[in-house]
N, C-alpha and C positions, 0 to 999 in steps of 0.2 A: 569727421568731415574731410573730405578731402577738395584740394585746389582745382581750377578749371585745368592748369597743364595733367596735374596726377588725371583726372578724370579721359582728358585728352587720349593720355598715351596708352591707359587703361582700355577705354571704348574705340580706337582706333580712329578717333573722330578729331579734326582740327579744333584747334580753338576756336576761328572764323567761325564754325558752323555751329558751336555753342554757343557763341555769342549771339551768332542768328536766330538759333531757337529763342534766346533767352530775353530778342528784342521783339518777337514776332510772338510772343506767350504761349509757345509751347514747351517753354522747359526751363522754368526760372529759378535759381539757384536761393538755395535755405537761406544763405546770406551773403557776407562780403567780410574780406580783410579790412582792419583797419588803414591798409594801402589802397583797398579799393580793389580785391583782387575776387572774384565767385569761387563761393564754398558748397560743395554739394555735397548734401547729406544721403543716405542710406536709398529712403524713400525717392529721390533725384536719381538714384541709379537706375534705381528699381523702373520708373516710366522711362530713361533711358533707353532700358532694354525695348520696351514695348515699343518705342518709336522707332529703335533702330531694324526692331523685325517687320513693323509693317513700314519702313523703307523698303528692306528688302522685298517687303510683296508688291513695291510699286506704287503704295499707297500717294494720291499728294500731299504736301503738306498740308495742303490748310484742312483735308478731310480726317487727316492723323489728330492735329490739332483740337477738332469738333468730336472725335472719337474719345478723343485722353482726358477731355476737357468736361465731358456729358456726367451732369451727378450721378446716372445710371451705367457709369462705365463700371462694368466689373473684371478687375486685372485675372482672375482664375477663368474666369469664361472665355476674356480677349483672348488668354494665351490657350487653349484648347481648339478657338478659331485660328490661332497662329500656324499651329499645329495642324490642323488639316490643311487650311491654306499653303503655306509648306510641301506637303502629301501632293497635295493637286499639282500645284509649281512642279517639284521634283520626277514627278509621274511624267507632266510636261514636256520637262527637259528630257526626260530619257525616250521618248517619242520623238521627239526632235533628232536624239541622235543616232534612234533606229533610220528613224526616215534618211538622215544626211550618209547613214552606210548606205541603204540598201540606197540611193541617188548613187553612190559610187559605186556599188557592186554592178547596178544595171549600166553605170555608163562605158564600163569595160565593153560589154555585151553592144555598144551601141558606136565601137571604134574601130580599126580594123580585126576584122574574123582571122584574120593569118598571122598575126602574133599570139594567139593559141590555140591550141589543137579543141575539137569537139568536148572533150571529158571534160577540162578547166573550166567553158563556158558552162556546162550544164551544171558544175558547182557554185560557179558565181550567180547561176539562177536561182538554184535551188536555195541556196547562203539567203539571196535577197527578197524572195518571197517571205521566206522565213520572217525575216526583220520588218518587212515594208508594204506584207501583202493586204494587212487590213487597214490601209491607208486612202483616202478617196482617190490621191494621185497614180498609188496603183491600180487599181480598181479602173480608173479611168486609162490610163495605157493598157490595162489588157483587154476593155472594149474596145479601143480605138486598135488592139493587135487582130485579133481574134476572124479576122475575115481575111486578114494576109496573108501572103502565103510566103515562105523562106524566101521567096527570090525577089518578093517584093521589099521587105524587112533591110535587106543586103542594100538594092536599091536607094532604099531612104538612111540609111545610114553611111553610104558611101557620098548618097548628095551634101548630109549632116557635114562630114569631115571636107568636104570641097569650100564649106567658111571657112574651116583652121588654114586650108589651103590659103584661102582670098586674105586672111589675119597674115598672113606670115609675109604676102606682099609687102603689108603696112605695119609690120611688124616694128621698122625705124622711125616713123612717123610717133606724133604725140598722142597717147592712146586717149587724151579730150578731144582729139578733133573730130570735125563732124563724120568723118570716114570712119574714123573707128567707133563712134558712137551707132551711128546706122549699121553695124555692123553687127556690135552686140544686140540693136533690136530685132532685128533680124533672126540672130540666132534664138533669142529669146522667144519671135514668132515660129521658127520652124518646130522647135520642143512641145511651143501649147498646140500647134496643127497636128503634130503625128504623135505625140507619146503622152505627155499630160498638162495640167496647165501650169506655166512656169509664171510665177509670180516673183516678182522682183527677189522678197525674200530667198525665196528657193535659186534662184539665178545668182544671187550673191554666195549662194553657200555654196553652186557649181563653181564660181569661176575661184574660191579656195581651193576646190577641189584640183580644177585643171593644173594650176601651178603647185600642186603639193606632193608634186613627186610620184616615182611608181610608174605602173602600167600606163594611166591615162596620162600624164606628161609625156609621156615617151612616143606613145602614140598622135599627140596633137602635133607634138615636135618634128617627127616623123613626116608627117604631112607641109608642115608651112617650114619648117626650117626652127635649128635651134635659137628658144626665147618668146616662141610662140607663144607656148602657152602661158608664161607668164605677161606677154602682152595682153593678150585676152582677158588674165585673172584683173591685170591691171584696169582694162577697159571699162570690163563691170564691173570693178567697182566706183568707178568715176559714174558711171549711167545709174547706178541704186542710189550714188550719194545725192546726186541731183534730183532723182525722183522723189527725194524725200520731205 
């Protein structure tokens, strides 16, 4: 048997949140100390585990509960569904951060053309296909490319960079005010008009991107003046956390 702290420090989990399981009956402990302390037994570990992986899948609690709790719950089955469940997540995630490369590979491509010569661009295309091409967001920027022509491309990417210009104005200002808030939506509508749709999510993972150093820092910076770009980074994410 061990104690709610041993189990605590064991499963990485507070005691608060043992206790909550153990007042909400999803995890009630074999027994008690004579002081009154929870004793988890073997089998207490064991759904332990189970709850703590479909935590990780997101599950809520009260449907983990209704899950652990069902006389036809079978622990060899749940954990085989944990297991693909898992797979899928993980697959997930690694899509996510194709997608979040190839958003930075193409956003070089979409900064100034004179901080690299011809051959660097056509590998950061070629790098970012690779990563991002069987994505709907690609797919959709090269429908929305595919009738341009270079000088047009040039065009909408030098208007793109004319906001970091207009950010760098308000660069000293409070990146909550309603300036700089109109600002990121804006940018946010010029991205779903000419290249793909920019959905809060994906706009929160650009404006990491802008203040994360490299090329495209350097480039926004370039334009509005240094701290730019981490105004901007800062902007949206004040505009995602509100839109939430």
């Amino acid at each position: 048997m061990m104690t709610v702290h041993e189990v605590s420090k064991l499963a990485g989990v507070s005691i608060r949140t043992l206790q909550y399981y153990d007042k909400i009956g999803l995890l009630h402990p074999t027994g008690y100390t004579d002081a009154g302390y929870r004793l988890y037994a073997d089998a207490d570990l064991e759904r332990l585990q189970h709850i703590l992986l479909f935590r990780e899948l997101e599950f809520p609690l009260k449907d983990i509960k209704a899950i652990v709790n069902s006389p036809d719950f079978d622990k060899s089955k749940a954990l085989e569904q944990q297991i693909e469940l898992l797979r899928i997540k993980k697959e997930h995630i690694e899509n996510l951060m194709n997608f979040a490369l190839g958003i930075k590979l193409l956003g070089v491509k979409h900064m100034d053309f004179k901080a690299f010569d011809r051959s660097k661009l056509d590998e950061y295309s070629r790098q970012a296909k690779e990563l991002y091409g069987n994505t709907p967001e690609y797919r959709e920027m090269e429908e929305k490319q595919k009738n341009r022509t270079e000088k047009e491309d040039k065009i909408l990417a030098d208007r793109f960079m004319l906001l970091f210009k207009e950010a760098g104005e308000m660069k000293n200002m409070n990146p909550a005010s309603g300036d700089a808030q109109n600002l990121v939506k804006r940018i946010q509508e010029y991205i779903t008009q000419n290249l793909y749709t920019c959905t809060n999510k994906i706009l929160r993972g650009l404006g990491k991107m802008y203040s994360g150093g490299g090329d495209i820092t350097t480039n926004i910076d370039a334009y509005g003046g240094e701290g730019t770009a981490i105004f901007v980074a800062n902007a949206i994410e004040i505009y995602c956390d509100n839109a939430e």
